[in-house]
C-alpha positions in Angstrom: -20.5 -2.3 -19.7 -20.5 0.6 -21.5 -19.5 3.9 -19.9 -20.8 7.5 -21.4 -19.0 10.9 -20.7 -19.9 14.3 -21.2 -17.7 16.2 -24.1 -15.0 17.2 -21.2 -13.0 14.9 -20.1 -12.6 16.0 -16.9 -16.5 15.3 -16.4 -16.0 11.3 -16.6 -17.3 9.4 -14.4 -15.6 7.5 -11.7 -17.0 4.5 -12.3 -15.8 4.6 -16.2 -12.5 2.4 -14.6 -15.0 -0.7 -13.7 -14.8 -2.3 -17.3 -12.0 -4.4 -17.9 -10.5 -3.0 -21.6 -8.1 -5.1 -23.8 -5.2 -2.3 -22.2 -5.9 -3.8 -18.8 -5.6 -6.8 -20.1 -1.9 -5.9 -21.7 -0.8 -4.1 -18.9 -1.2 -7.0 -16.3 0.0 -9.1 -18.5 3.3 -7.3 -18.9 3.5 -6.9 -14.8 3.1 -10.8 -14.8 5.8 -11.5 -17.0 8.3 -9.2 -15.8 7.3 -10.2 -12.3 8.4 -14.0 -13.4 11.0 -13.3 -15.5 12.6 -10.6 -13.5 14.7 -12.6 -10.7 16.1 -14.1 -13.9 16.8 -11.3 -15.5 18.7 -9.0 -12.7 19.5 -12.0 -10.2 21.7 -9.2 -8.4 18.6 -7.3 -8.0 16.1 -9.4 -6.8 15.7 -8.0 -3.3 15.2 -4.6 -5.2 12.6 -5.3 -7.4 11.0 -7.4 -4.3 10.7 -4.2 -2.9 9.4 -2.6 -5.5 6.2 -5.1 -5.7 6.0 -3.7 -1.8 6.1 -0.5 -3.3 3.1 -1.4 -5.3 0.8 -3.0 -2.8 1.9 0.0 -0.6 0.8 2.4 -3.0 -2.5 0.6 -3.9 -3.6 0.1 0.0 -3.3 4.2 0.1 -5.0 4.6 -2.6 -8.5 2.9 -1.2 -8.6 5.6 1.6 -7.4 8.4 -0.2 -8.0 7.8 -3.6 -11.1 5.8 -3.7 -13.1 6.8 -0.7 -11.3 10.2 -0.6 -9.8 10.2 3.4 -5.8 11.6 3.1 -4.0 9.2 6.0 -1.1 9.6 6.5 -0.5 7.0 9.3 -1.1 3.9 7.1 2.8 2.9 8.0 1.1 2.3 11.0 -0.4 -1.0 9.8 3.1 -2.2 8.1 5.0 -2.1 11.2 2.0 -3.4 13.8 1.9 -6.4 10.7 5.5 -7.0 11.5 5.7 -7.4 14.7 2.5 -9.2 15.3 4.6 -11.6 12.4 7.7 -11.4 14.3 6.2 -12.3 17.8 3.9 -15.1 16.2 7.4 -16.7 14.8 9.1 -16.6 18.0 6.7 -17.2 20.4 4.6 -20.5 19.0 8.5 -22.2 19.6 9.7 -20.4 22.3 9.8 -17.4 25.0 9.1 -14.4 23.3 10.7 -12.1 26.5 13.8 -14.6 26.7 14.3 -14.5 22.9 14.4 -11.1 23.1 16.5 -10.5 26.0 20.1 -8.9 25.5 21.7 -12.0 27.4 20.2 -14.9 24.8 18.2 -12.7 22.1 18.5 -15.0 19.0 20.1 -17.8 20.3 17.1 -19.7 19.7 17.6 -22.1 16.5 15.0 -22.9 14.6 14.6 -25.7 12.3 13.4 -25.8 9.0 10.0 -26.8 9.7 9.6 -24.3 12.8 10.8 -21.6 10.4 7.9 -22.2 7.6 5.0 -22.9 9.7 6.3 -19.7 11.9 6.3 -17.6 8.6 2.6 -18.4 7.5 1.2 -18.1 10.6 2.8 -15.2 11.3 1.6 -13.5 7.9 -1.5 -14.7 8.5 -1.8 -13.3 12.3 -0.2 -10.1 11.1 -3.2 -9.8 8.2 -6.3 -10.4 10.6 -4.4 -8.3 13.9 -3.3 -5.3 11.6 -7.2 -5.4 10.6 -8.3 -5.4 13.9 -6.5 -2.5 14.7 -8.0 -0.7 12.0 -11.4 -1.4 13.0 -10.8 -0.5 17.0 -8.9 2.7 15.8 -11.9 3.7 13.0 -13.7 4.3 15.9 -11.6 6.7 16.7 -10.2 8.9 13.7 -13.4 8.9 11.7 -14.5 11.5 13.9 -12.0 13.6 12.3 -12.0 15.2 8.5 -9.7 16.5 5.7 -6.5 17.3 7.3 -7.3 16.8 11.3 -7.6 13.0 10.0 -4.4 13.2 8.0 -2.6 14.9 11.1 -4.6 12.2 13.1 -3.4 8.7 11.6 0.1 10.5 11.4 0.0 10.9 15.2 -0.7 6.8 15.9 2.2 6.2 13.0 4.6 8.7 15.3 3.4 7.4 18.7 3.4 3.6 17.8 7.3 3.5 17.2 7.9 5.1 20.4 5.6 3.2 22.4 6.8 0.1 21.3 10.7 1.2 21.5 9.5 1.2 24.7 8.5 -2.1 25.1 11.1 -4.3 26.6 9.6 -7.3 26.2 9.4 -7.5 22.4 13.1 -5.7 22.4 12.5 -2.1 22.5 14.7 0.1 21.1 17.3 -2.7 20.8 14.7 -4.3 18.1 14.4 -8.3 17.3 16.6 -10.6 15.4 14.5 -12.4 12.8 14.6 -16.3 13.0 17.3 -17.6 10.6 16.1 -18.3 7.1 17.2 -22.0 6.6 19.1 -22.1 3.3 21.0 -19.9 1.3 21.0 -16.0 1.0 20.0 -16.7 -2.8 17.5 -19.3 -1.5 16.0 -16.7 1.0 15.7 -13.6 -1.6 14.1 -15.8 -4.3 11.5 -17.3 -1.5 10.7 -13.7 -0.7 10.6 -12.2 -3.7 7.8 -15.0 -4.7 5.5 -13.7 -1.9 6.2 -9.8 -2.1 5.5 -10.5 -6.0 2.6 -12.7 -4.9 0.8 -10.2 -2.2 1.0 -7.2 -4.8 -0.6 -9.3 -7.5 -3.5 -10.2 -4.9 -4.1 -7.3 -3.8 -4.7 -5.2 -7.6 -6.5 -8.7 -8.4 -9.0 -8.1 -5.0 -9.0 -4.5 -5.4 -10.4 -4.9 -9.2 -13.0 -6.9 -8.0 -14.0 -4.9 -5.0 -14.2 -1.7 -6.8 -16.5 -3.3 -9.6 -19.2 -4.1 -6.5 -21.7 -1.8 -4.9 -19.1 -1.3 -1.9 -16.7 0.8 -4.4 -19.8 2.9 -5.3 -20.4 3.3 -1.9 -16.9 4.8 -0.6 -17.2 6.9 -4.2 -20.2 7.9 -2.7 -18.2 8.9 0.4 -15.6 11.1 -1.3 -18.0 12.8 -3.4 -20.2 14.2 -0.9 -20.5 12.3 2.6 -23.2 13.9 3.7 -25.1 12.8 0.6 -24.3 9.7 1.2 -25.5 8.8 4.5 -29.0 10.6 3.7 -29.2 8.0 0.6 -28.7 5.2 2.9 -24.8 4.7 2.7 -23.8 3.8 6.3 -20.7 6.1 5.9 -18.8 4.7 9.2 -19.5 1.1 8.4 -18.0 1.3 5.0 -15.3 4.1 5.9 -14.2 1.2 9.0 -14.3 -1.9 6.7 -12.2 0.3 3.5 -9.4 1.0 6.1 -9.2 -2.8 7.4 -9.1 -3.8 3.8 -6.4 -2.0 3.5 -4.7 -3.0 7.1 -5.2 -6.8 5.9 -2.2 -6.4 3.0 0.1 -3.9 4.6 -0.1 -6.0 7.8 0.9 -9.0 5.5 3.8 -6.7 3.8 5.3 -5.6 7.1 5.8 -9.1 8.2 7.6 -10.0 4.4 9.7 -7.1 4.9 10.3 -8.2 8.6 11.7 -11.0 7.3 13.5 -9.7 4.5 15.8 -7.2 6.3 16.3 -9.9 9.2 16.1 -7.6 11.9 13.3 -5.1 12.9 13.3 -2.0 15.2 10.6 0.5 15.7 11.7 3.9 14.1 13.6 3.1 11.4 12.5 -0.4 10.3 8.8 -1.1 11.2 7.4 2.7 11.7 9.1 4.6 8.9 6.9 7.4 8.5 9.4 9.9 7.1 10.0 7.3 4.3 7.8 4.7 3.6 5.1 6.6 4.8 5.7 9.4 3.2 6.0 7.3 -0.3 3.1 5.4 -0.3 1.4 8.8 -0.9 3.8 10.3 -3.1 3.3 6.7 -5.6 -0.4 7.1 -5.4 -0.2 10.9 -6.3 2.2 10.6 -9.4 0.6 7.8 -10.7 -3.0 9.1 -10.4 -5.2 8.2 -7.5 -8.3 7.3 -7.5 -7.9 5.0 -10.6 -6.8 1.6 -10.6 -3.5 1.9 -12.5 -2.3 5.0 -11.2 -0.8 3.8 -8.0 0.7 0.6 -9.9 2.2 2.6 -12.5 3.2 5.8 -10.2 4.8 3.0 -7.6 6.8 1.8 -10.2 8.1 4.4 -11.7 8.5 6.1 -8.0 11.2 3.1 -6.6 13.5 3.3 -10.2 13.9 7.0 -9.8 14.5 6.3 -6.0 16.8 3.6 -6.5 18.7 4.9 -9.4 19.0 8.5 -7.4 20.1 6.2 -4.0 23.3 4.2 -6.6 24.1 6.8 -8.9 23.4 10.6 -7.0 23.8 9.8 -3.7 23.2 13.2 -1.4 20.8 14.4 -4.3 18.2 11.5 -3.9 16.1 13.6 -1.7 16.7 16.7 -4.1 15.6 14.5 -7.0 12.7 13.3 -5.6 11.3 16.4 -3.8 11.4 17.6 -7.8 9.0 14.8 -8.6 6.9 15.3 -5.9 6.6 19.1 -7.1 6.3 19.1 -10.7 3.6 16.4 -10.4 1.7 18.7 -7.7 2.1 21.9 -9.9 1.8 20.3 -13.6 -0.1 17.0 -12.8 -2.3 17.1 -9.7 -4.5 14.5 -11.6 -1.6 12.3 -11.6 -0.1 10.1 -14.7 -3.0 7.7 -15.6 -5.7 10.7 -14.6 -3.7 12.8 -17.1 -4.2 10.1 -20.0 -7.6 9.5 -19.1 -8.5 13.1 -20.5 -6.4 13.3 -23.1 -7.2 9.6 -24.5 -10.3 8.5 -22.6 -10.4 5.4 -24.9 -7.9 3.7 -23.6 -9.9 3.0 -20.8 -12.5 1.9 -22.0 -14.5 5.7 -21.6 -16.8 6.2 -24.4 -17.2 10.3 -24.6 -20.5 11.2 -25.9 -20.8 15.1 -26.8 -23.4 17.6 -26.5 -26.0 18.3 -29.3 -24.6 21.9 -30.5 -26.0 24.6 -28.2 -26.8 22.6 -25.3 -24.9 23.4 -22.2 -24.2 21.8 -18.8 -26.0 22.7 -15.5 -22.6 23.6 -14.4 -21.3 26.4 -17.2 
């Protein structure tokens, strides 16, 4: 497919990221081999860079409200935690009483065996998927009412409210939270298992994301951010598209919440499951440094997002805030288009953007 810009850069079109280029090629490549060869690598930070494929499938579920289909939530954390404990519940309670396993007198004291423990973890993944997309649907109904920043402030609300409500919840521990089920084999055993799915779930969901932006449905929520009244009046059912986009994205941070879940080995509401001062916060941050609305940019801006975090967390402890509230600011003031929007203009070849310029003395509609 061949893709033809005006002589500005800044005029290319949004589909010009649909081609697959011999960089994209590369680039996955290179995420694929680190991504097997990194547990070998750093064995002592194999949980770390774990979390930093969470990172990127965070990053890359913002990205297909705000980036793609132009709708700023900020209560996507919302889906990470319901996935975990819809995970959490689903491992406990196909074996045994959820309330009693839960209950400060015998909470944990359940043992599970080794096949309890798997089939627990992949139905649980697999209930937290579908349930954390059901919840996006039933809450569309609600929030896509709302526009520009009453539906940021909106989503943000359901984030805030969820971890209270459920710290309320007695039954599924409140504010006490849940021991996970025992992992059954070693600490090493446990982080390489996990670090195979976290690795796993981001490489699905760029793989599925590709794909669906390359199909009439990306158009369509392009269609959305653009100019939503447009839109509709060409056809574009706008809610139907705007409810299935934000279950999409539900489906894989449901599915990370119940990894991490298991990960940490014990969830609670605020800090662990509902996190929106943190990992709610960062999802956006990634998407926005690395350039959103383009396929690479939240990939490349999550990465780069966790080292900086991490390395500011071991080495400048008390300025890790300080260091990242920098990068959050110099990339607002000096690169609002984000990394990979940045190169796009400067280097639109990379992408695969052929720029075709303007026969001397012909100008656009716009100048």
């Amino acid at each position: 497919m061949t893709i033809v810009a005006n002589e500005r850069a800044d005029t290319v079109e949004p589909t010009a990221r649909r081609m697959i280029t011999p960089n994209d090629l590369i680039m996955f490549g290179a995420i694929v081999l680190f991504g097997i060869v990194g547990p070998l690598l750093f064995p002592n930070y194999t949980f770390q860079i774990a979390v930093l494929w969470l990172m990127v499938l965070f990053a890359q579920t913002w990205d297909v409200m705000g980036g793609q289909m132009g709708y700023n939530s900020l209560g996507n954390i919302f889906f990470f935690g319901a996935g975990m404990y819809i995970c959490t519940v689903t491992q406990i309670g196909l074996f045994t009483d959820v309330g009693l396993y839960t209950s400060s007198s015998d909470g944990g004291s359940f043992l599970f065996t080794p096949d309890q423990y798997y089939i627990g973890v992949a139905v649980g993944l697999l209930f937290a998927a579908i349930g954390s997309s059901l919840l996006a649907v039933a809450l569309g109904w609600i929030v896509f009412g709302l526009r520009g920043p009453y539906f940021a402030i909106g989503t943000l609300g359901i984030a805030l409210g969820a971890g209270e409500l459920v710290g309320a919840w007695e039954w599924v521990g409140g504010g006490g939270g849940i021991p996970i089920p025992v992992y059954p084999g070693s600490g090493d055993g446990k982080s390489f298992f996990y670090y195979c799915l976290c690795f796993g779930a981001a490489m699905a969901t760029f793989v599925f994301l590709k794909w669906l932006y390359s199909t009439r449905f990306g158009l369509a929520i392009n269609a959305i951010r653009d100019d939503e009244e447009k839109a509709e009046a060409m056809g574009v059912h706008t809610m139907r598209h705007k409810t299935v986009a934000w279950a999409i994205s539900a489906f894989f941070l449901g599915i990370s919440g119940g990894l991490f879940g298991n990960m940490t080995g014990f969830i609670e509401p605020l800090e662990v499951a509902f996190p929106a001062p943190t990992f709610g916060l960062f999802m956006v941050a990634m998407a926005l440094l690395g350039g959103k609305g383009t396929i690479w940019g939240p990939v490349i801006g999550a990465i780069l997002f966790h080292i900086v975090k991490e390395a500011t967390w071991t080495y400048f402890l008390g300025w890790q805030w300080v260091a990242l509230g920098v990068i959050i600011i110099v990339n607002i003031v000096f690169f609002q288009q984000g990394i990979v929007g940045w190169l796009q203009e400067k280097y639109p070849a990379w992408f695969g953007i052929e720029v075709e310029e303007r026969p001397s003395g012909v100008k656009g509609a716009a100048e």
